[in-house]
C-alpha positions as CSV (number, residue, x, y, z in Angstrom):
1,X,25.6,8.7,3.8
2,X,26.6,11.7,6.5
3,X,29.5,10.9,8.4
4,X,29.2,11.2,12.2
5,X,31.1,14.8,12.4
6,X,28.2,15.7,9.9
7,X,25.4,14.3,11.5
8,X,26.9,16.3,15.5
9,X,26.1,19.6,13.1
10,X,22.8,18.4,12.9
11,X,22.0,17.7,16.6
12,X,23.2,21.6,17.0
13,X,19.4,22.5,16.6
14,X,18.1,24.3,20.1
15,X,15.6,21.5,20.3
16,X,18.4,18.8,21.1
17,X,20.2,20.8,23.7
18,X,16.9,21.9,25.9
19,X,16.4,18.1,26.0
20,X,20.0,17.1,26.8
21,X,19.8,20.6,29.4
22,X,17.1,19.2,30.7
23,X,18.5,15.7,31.2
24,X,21.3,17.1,33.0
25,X,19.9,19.1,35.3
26,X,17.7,16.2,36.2
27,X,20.6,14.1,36.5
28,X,19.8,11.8,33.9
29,X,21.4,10.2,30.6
30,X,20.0,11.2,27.9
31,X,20.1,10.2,24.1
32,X,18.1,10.5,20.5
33,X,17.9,6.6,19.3
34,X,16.3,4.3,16.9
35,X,15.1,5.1,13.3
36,X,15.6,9.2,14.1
37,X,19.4,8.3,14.1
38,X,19.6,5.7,11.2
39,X,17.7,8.6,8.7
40,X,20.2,11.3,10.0
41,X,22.9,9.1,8.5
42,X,20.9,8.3,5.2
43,X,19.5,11.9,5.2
44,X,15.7,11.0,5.0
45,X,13.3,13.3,6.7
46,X,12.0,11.8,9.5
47,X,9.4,13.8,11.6
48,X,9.9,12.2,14.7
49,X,12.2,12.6,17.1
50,X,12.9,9.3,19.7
51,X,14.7,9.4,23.2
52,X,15.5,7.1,25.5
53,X,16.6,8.2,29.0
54,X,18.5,6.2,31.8
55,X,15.5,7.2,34.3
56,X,11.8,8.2,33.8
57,X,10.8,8.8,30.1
58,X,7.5,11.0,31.4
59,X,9.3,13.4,34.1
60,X,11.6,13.8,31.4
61,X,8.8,15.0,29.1
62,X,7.3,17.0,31.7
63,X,10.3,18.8,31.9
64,X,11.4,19.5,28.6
65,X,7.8,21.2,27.9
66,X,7.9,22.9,31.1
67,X,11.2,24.5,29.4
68,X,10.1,24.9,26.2
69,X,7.4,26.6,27.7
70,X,4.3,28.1,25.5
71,X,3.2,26.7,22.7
72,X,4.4,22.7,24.2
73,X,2.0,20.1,25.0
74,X,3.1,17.4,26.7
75,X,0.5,13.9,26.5
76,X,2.0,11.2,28.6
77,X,1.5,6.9,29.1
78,X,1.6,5.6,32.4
79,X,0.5,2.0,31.7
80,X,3.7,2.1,29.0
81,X,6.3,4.2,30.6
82,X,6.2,6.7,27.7
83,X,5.6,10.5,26.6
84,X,5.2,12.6,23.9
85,X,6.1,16.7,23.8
86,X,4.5,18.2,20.4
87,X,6.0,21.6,20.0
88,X,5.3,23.8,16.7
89,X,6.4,21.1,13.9
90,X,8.6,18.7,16.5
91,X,6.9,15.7,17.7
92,X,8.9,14.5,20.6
93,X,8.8,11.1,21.8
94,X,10.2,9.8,25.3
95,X,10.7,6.8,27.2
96,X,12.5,4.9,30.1
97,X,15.6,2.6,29.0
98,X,14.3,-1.0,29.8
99,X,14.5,-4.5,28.9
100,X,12.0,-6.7,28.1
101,X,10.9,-10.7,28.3
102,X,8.2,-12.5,25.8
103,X,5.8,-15.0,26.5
104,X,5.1,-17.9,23.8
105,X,1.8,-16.8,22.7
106,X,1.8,-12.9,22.6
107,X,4.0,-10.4,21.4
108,X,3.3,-8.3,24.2
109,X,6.0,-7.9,25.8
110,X,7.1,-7.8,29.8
111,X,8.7,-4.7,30.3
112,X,11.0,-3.5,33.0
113,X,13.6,-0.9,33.7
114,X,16.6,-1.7,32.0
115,X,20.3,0.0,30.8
116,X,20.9,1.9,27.8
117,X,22.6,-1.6,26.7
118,X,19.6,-2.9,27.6
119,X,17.2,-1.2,25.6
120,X,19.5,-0.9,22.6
121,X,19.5,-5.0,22.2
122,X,15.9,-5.5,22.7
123,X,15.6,-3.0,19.4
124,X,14.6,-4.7,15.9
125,X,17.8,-4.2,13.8
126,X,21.6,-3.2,14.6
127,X,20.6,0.1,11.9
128,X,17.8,1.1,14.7
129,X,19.8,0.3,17.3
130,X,22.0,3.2,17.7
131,X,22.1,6.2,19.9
132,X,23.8,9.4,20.4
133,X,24.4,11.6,23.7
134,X,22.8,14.6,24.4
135,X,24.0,14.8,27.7
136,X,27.2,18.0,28.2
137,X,29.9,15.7,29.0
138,X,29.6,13.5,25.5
139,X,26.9,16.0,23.4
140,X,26.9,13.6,19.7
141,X,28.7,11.0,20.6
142,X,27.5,7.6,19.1
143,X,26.8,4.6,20.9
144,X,26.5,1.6,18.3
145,X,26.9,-1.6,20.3
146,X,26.2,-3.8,17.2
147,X,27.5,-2.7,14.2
148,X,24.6,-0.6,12.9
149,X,27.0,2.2,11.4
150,X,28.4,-0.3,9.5
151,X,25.2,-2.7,8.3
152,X,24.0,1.0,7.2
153,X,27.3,1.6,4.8
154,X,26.8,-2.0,3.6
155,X,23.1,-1.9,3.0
156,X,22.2,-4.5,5.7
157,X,19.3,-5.3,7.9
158,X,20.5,-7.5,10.5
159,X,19.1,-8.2,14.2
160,X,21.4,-7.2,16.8
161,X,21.2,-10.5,19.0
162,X,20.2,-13.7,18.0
163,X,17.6,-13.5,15.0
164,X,15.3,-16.7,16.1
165,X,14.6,-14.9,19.6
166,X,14.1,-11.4,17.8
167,X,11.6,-13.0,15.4
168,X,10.0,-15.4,18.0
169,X,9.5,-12.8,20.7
170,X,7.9,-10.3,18.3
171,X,6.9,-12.3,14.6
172,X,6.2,-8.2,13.3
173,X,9.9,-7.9,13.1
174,X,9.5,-10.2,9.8
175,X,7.3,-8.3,8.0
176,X,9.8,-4.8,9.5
177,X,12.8,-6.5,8.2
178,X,11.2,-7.3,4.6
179,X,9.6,-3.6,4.9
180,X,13.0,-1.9,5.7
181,X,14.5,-4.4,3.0
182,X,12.3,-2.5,0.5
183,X,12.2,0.9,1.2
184,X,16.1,1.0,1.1
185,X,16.9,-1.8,-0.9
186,X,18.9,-3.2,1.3
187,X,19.7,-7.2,2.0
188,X,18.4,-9.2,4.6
189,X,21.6,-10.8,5.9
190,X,21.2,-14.5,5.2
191,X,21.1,-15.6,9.1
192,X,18.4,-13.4,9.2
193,X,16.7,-13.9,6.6
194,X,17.5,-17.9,7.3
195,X,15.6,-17.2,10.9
196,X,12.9,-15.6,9.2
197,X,12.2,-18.6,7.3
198,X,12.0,-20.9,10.7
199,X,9.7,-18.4,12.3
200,X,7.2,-18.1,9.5
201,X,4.5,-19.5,11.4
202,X,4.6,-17.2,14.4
203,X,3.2,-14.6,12.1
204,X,-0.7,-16.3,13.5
205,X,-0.3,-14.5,16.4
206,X,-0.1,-11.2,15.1
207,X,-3.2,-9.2,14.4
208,X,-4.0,-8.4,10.3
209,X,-4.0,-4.9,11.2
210,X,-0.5,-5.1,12.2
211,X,0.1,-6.8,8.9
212,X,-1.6,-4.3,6.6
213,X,0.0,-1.4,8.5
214,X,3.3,-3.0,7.5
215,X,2.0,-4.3,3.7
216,X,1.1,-0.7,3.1
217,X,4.4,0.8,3.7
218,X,5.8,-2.4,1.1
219,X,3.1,-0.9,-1.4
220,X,4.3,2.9,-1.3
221,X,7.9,1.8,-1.8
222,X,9.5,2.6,-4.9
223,X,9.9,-0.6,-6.1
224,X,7.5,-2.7,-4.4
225,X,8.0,-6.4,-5.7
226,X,11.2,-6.2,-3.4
227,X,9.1,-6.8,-0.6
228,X,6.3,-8.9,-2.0
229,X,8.8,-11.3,-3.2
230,X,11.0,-11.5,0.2
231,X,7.4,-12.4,1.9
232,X,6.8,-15.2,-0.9
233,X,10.7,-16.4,-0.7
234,X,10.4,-16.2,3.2
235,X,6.9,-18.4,3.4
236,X,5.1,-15.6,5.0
237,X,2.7,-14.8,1.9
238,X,1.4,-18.7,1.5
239,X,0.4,-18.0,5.5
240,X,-1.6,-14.3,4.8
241,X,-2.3,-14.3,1.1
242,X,-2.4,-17.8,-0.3
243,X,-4.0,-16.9,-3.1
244,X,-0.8,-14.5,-4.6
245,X,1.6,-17.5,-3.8
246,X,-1.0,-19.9,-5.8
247,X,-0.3,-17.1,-9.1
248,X,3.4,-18.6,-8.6
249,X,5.1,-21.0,-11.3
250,X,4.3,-22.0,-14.9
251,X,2.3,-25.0,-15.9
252,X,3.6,-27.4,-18.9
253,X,1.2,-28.9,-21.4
254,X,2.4,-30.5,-24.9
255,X,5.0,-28.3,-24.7
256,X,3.4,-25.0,-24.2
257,X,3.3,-23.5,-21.4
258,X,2.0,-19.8,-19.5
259,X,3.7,-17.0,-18.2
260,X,4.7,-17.0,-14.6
261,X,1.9,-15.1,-13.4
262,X,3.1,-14.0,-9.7
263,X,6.7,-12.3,-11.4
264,X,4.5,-10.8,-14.3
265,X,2.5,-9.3,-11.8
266,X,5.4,-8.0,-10.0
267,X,6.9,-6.4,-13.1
268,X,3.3,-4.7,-13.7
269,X,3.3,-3.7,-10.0
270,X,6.6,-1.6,-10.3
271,X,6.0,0.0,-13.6
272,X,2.7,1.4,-11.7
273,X,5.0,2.6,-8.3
274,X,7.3,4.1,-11.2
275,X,4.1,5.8,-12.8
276,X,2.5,6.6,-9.7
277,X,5.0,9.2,-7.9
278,X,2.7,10.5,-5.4
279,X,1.6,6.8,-4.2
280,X,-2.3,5.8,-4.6
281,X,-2.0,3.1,-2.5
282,X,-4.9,1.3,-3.6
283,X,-4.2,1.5,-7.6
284,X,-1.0,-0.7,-6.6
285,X,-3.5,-3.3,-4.8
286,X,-5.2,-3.2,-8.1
287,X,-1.7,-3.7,-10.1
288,X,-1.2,-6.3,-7.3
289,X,-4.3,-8.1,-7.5
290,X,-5.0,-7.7,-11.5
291,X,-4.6,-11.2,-12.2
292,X,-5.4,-13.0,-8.9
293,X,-8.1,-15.3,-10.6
294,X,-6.0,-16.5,-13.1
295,X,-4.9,-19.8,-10.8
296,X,-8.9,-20.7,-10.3
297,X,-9.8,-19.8,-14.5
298,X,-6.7,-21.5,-15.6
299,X,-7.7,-23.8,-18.6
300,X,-6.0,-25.9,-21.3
301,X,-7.0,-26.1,-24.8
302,X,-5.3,-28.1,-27.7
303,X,-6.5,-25.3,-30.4
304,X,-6.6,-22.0,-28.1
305,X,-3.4,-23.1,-25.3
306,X,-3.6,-21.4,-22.1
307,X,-6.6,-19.2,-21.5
308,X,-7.5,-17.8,-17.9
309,X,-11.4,-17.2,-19.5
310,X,-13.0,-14.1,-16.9
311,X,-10.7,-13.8,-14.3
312,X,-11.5,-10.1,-14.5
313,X,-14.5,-10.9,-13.6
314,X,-13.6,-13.6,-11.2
315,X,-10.8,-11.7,-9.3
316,X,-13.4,-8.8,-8.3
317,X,-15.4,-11.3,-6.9
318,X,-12.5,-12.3,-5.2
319,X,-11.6,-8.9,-3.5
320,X,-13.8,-8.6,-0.7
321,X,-13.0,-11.7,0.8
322,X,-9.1,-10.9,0.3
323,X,-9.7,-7.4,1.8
324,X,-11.4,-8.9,4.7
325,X,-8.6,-10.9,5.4
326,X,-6.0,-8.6,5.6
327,X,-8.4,-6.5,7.5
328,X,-8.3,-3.6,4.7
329,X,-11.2,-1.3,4.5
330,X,-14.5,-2.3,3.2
331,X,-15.6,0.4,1.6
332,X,-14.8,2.8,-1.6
333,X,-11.5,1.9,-1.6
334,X,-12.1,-1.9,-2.2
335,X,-14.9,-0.7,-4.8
336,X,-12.2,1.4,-6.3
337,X,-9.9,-2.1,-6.9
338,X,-12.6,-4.0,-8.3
339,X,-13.3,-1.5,-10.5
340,X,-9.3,-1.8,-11.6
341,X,-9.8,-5.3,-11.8
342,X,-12.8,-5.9,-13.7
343,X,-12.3,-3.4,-16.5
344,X,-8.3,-3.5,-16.7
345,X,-8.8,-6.1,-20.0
346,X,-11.2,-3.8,-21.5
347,X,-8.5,-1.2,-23.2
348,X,-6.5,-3.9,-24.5
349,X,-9.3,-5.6,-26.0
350,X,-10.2,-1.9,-27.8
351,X,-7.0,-2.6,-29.9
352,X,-9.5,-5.2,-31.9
353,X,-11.8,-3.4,-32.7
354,X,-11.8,0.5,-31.7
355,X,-15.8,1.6,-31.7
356,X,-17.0,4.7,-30.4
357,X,-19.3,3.0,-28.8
358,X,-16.8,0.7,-26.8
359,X,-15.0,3.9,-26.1
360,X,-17.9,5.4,-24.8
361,X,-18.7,2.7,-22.3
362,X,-15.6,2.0,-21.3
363,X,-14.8,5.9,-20.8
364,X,-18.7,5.6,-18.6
365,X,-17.7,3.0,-16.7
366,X,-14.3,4.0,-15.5
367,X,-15.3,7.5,-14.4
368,X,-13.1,9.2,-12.4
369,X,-11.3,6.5,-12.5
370,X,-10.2,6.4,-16.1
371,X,-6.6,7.8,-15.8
372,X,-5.6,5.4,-13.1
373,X,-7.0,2.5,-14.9
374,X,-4.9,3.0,-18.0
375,X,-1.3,3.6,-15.8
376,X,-2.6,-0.1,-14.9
377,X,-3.6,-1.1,-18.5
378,X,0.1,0.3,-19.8
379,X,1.8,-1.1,-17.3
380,X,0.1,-4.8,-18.1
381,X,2.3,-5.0,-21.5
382,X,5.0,-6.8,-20.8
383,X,6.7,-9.0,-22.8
384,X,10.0,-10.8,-23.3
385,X,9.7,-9.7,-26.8
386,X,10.6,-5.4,-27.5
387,X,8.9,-5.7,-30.5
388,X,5.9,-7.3,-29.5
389,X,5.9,-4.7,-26.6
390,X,6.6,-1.7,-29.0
391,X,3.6,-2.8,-31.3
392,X,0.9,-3.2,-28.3
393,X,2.4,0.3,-27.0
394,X,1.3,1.8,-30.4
395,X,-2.1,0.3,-30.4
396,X,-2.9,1.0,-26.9
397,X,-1.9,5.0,-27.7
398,X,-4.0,5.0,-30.5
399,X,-6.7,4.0,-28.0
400,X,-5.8,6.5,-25.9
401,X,-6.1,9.2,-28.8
402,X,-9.5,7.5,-29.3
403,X,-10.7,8.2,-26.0
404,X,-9.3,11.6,-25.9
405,X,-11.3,12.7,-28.9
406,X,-14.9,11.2,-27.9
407,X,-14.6,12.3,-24.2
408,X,-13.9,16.0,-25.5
409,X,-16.8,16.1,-27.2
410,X,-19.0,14.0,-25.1
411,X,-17.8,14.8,-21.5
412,X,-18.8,11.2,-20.4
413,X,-16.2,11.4,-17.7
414,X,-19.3,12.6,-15.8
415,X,-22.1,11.2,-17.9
416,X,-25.2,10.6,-17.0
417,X,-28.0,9.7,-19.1
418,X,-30.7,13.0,-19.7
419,X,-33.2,11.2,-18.1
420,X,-32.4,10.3,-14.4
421,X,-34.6,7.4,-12.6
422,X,-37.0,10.5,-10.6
423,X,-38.0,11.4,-13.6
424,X,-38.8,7.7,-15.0
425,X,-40.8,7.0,-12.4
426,X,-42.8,10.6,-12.9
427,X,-43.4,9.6,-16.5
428,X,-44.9,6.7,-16.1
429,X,-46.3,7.5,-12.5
430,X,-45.1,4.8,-10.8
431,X,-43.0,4.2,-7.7
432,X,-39.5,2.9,-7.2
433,X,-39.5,-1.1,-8.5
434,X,-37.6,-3.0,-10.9
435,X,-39.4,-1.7,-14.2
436,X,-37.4,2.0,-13.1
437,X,-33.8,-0.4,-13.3
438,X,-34.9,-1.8,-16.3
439,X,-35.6,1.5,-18.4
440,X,-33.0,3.4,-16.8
441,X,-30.1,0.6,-18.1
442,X,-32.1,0.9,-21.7
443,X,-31.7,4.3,-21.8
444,X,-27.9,3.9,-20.9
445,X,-27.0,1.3,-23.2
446,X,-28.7,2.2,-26.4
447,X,-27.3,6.0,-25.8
448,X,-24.0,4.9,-25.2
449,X,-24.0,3.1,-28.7
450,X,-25.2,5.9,-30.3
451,X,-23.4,8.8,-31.6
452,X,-25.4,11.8,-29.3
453,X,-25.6,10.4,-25.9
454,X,-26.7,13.6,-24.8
455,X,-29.5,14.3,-26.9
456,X,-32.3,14.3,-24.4
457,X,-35.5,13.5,-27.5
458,X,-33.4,10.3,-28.2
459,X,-33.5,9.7,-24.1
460,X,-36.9,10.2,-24.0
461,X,-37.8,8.0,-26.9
462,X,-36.1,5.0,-25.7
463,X,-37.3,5.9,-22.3
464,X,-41.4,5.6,-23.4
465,X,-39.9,2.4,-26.1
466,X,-38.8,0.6,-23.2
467,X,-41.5,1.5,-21.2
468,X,-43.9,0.3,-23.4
469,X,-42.2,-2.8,-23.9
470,X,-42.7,-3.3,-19.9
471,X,-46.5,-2.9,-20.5
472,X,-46.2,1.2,-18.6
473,X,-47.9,3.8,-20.1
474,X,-47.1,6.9,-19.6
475,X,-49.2,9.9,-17.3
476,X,-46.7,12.6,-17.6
477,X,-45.1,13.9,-20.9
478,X,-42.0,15.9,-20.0
């Protein structure tokens, strides 16, 4: 972490003194607050720059882009008191020191003008609640009213007044604290955390988008089960997404019982963030939401133990419920998880018995999509056991080799069968109706378990077979 006299080199850039210039000549105080000044001490990049001024936040603005001068834009908020200057690659953002008042049933707050105390105590955490001077008089002094300096050395996310209010006031501050939590593996502080706990149920007035915004930043964490299990140790995931608390415990039955599905599905969860450097989002839903049928498919047997029978299946029926929910988007991006959760026993399963023609479906079926669905597969294997682990690794590579081989020489990445439904229904001289389905999944399927799926006279056979079979005959030989 940068020690303050470190951090004072950093505000030397010309962009901090035309605003604390600026300030002055205007008579105002001036300072750069908030999460700008907590990632100068941690050294993260942080594209935005936050100030808070003892006196109007938008003639402020004005100002500094008047004295910038070309090339600054200046977009301002009356109804909220603030302003934002972009120039070149700074993105400035102003606004008025005030205090604030909550009402039971919003988090919207009451805002009026307020001291630089003021504002620094209505802010989320004592590590956002610091500030340093631009003004001439103090330039780079820090003001840190609460300790954030120090929560910062000691890895600590703690409210800087009394956490029941913070929480009550504004129930987003939960899901922050848990999201800061994760993405610098810090520790709640247990009063804190304790608050959180009490407040859970004020999370019902906050809108899902709110919540995904904030379960999206958990999900491109480095290690995201940080977060996801603070929100189930908290009681806020039984309140947004009961069905991930319902994967929780393990089930005794003459002795034998499952895994813990919720903490295997953590581990599974971080070994994708660890593959997945460059964060797809949506293949850590699937890695999230693998096994989320396994409560409702959850069987006993004397002979067979534990079996959770389809909930591959199951759980990508689930998804578009679960997506509209949490007010996720509806549309490739949830096909793109199903399509994670329905195939991700398939590779294993290969291990039994690796056909050619298992690897060819599989390989069809997956798409584009292939690579991401094996970081998923891989990263399913876990075990207590290293050997057991080390002997499914070996299989699941020789799959891998397998699938190499036949999509080199088959390309089925982007397969498509030679004979496309226009043509069908020219063949046979009929319009678009079931019959064209029918012959098209025919041609797929029987292609698929041969060993030239590309040979267009072996399409065209099964093509007219089937159609016969439906009673067509054909008008049109291609």
């Amino acid at each position: 972490m940068l020690t303050l006299k470190e951090i004072q080199k950093q505000l030397e850039s010309r962009i901090f003194h035309i605003v604390g210039e600026t300030a002055d000549d205007m008579g105002y105080e001036c300072y750069v607050v908030g999460g700008y000044v907590r990632d100068l001490f941690l050294e993260r990049h942080s594209k935005d720059k936050d100030f808070v001024t003892v006196g109007s936040g938008i003639e402020l603005a004005k100002a500094v882009a008047k004295r910038i001068g070309k090339g600054a834009h200046c977009s301002y908020f009356q109804n909220f008191g603030t302003a934002q200057v972009k120039y070149r690659a700074d993105e400035l953002e102003f606004v008025g020191a005030r205090k604030e008042s909550y009402r039971r049933d919003s988090r919207n707050p009451i805002v009026e003008n307020g001291t630089l105390d003021d504002d620094l105590s209505r802010r989320d955490f004592t590590i956002n609640a610091m500030a340093i001077s631009l003004n001439a008089a103090n330039y780079g002094e820090l003001v840190d009213r609460f300790g954030g300096l120090d929560d910062l050395a000691a890895g600590v996310i703690r409210t800087p007044l009394d956490p029941d209010i913070t929480f009550s006031d504004d129930p987003l501050r939960m899901f922050r604290a848990i999201r800061f939590a994760t993405q610098l593996n810090f520790e709640i502080a247990p009063n804190t955390f304790e608050a959180i706990r009490r407040n859970a149920e004020r999370i019902k007035i906050l809108t899902r988008e709110r919540i995904a915004t904030e379960l999206s930043k958990i999900m491109c964490s480095p290690m995201p089960s940080i977060g996801w299990k603070l929100l189930r140790d908290a009681g806020l995931l039984k309140i947004f997404l009961p069905e991930l608390e319902a994967m929780a415990g393990v089930e005794v039955v003459n002795g034998r019982g499952h895994k813990d599905n919720f903490y295997h599905t953590m581990e599974v969860l971080d070994k994708v963030a660890a593959a997945d450097t460059n964060c797809n989002e949506w293949l850590r839903w699937g890695a999230l939401l693998h096994d989320i049928a396994k409560p409702q498919t959850k069987r006993y047997d004397e002979k067979a133990g534990w079996t959770f029978h389809n909930h591959n299946f199951v759980g990508a029926k689930m998804l578009p419920r679960i997506f509209r929910n949490l007010k996720l988007p509806l549309d490739e991006r949830l096909k793109y998880v199903q399509k994670l959760v329905e195939l991700h026993m398939r590779p294993i399963a290969l291990v039994e018995e690796v056909t050619d023609s298992a690897i060819r479906r599989l390989i069809f079926e997956a798409g584009d999509d292939i690579d991401d669905l094996m970081i998923l597969c891989r990263a399913d294997i876990t075990s207590k056991n290293p050997e057991k682990v080390r002997r499914h690794l070996e299989n699941f590579e020789m799959v891998l080799e397998k699938m190499r081989i036949i999509n080199e020489k088959d390309n089925l990445r982007n397969w498509q069968p030679p004979i496309d439904g226009n043509e069908i229904m020219a063949i046979f001289g009929i319009g678009q109706c079931r019959a064209v389905g029918e012959i098209k999944n025919y041609e797929k399927d029987q292609l698929l378990e041969s060993e030239t799926p590309n040979d267009r006279e072996l399409a065209l056979k099964l093509v007219l077979e089937k159609g016969a079979s439906l009673g067509l005959t054909p008008t049109l030989r291609p």
